[in-house]
C-alpha positions in Angstrom: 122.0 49.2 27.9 124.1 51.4 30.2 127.6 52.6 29.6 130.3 52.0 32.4 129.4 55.1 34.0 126.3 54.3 34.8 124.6 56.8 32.4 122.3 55.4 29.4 124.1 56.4 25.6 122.8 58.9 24.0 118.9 57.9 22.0 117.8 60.2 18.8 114.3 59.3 17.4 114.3 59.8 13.5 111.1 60.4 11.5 111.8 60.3 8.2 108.6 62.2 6.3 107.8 62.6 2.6 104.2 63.6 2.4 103.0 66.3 -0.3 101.7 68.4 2.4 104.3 69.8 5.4 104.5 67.8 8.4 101.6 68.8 10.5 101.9 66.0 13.1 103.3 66.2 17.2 107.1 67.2 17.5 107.3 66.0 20.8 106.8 62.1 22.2 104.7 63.6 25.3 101.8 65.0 22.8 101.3 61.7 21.8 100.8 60.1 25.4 97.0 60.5 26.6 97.1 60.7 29.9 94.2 59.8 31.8 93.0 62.8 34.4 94.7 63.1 37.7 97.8 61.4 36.0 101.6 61.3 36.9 102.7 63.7 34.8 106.3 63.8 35.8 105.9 60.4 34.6 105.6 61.6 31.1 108.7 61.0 28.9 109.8 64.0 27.1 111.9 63.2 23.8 112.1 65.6 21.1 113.0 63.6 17.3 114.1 64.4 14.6 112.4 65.3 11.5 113.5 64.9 8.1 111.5 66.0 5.1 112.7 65.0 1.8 110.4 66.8 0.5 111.7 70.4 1.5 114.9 69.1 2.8 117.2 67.7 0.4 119.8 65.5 1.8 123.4 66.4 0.6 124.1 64.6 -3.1 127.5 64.1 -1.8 126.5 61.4 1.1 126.0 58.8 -1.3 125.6 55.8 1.3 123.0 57.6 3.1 120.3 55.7 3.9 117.7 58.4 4.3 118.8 59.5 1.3 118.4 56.1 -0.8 115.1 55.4 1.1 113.5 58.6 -0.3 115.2 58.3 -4.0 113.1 54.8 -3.8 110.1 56.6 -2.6 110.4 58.8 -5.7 111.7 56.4 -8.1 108.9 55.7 -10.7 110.2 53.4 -13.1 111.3 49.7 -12.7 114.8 51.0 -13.4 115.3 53.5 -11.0 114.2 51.1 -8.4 116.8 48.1 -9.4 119.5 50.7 -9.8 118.2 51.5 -5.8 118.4 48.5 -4.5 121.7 47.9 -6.0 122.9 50.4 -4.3 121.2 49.1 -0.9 122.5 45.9 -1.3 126.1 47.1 -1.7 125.8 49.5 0.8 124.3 46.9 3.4 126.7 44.2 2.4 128.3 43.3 6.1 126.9 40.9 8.6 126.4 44.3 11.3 123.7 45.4 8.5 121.2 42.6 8.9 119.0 44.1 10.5 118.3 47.0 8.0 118.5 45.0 5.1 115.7 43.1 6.7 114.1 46.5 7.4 114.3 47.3 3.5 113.6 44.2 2.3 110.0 44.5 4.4 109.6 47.9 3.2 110.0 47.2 -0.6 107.7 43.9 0.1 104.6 45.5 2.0 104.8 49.1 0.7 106.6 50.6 -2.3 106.3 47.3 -5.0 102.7 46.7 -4.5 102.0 50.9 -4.9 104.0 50.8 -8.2 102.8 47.5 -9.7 99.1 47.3 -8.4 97.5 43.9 -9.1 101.2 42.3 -9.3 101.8 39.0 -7.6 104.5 39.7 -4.7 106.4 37.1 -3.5 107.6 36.6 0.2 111.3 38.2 -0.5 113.4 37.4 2.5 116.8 39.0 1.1 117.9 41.9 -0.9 119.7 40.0 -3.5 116.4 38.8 -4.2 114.6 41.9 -5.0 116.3 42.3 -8.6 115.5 39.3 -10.3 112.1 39.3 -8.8 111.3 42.7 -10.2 112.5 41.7 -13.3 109.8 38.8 -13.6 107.2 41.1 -11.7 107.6 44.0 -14.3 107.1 41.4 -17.3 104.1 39.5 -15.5 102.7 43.1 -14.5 103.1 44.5 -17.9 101.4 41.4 -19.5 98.4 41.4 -17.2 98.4 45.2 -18.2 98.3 44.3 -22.0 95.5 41.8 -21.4 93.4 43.7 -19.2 93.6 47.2 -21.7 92.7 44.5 -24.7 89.9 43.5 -22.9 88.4 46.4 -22.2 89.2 47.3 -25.8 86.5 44.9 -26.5 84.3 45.5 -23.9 84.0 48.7 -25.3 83.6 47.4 -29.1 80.6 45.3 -28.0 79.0 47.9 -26.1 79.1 50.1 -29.2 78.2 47.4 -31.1 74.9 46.6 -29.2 73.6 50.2 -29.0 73.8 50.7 -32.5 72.1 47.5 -33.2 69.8 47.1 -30.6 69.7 50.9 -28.9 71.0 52.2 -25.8 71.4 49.4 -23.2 70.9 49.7 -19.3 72.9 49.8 -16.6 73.1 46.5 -15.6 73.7 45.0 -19.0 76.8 47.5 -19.3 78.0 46.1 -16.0 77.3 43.0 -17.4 79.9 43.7 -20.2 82.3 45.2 -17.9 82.7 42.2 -15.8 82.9 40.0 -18.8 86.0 37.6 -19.5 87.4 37.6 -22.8 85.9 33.8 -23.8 82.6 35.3 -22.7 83.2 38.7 -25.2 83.7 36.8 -28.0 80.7 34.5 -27.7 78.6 37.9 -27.2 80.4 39.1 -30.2 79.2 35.9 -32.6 75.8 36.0 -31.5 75.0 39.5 -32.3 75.8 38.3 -36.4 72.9 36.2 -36.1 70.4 37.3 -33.3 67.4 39.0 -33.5 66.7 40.4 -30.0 69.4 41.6 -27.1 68.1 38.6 -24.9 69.5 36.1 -27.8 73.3 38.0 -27.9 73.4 36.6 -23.9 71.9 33.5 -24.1 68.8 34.3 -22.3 
């Protein structure tokens, strides 16, 4: 694009950084350019961007429709509540038809990188909007939180049997404990009623 005087407008890169550790990385788009030996380096572009850190650089509470500012309260938002009160926020914020773009920017961004890091495991589904975030966390934080249940009550009873086993039939090896560990629950249980009535470790697994 150039304006009607022939000049280009005016181009800011923004890197927006929230790492632990302070931001280590180039400052300037040239020292990220190899060039080869011999090179054109008037050819180089020289750009300097931007840097925000949210981690030592708190945006200004009173710029409540900032987008930097609700991208980072996501990034630190640990609970399924903070992020649905985010994204409502988002949505109203990005509400016209100029914002379609970003909405499709945050929409990718809660998809691919901040749901799956908070719900691990979770099923994702292929969001397209927004408006659909909300009442697909909803039914993603109660299928996460079951899976969660299940899982802890299985190991529960990995554990049991393992504890079970030793004291019956001494200390087991390695692979039988990984043999445990992998174990379904269906497949526990039927461990668990063979050790009432078997004489030998080999019987307890069918073998």
């Amino acid at each position: 694009m150039v304006t009607g005087e022939g000049r280009l407008p005016m181009l800011i890169s923004l890197v927006l950084y929230n790492g632990v550790r302070g931001w280590s990385g180039a400052r300037e788009i040239s020292e990220l350019i190899e060039i080869a030996p011999g090179g054109p380096l008037r050819c180089v572009p020289k750009l300097w961007f931007l840097l925000v850190d949210a981690q030592r650089e708190r945006l200004p509470e009173s710029e409540p429709d900032n987008l930097a500012g609700l991208l980072f309260a996501l990034e630190r938002s640990r609970s399924p509540e903070e992020i649905d009160r985010g994204v409502a926020r988002l949505a109203e914020v990005l509400h016209g038809p100029d914002s379609l773009e970003l909405r499709r920017a945050f929409t990718a961004f809660l998809r691919h990188s901040l749901l799956p890091a908070r719900f691990p495991g979770a099923r994702i589904p292929a969001i397209q909007d927004l408006e659909e975030v909300r009442p697909m966390l909803r039914e993603t934080v109660q299928e996460w939180t079951q899976q969660w249940l299940e899982e802890g009550r299985q190991q529960g009873e990995a554990r049991l049997l393992t504890r079970q086993l030793q004291q019956r039939f001494g200390p087991l090896t390695e692979a039988d404990q990984v043999r445990i560990q992998n174990a379904d629950a269906d497949q526990l249980l039927e461990w668990g009623d063979r050790l009432l009535t078997a004489r030998t470790l080999s019987e307890v697994f069918g073998e």
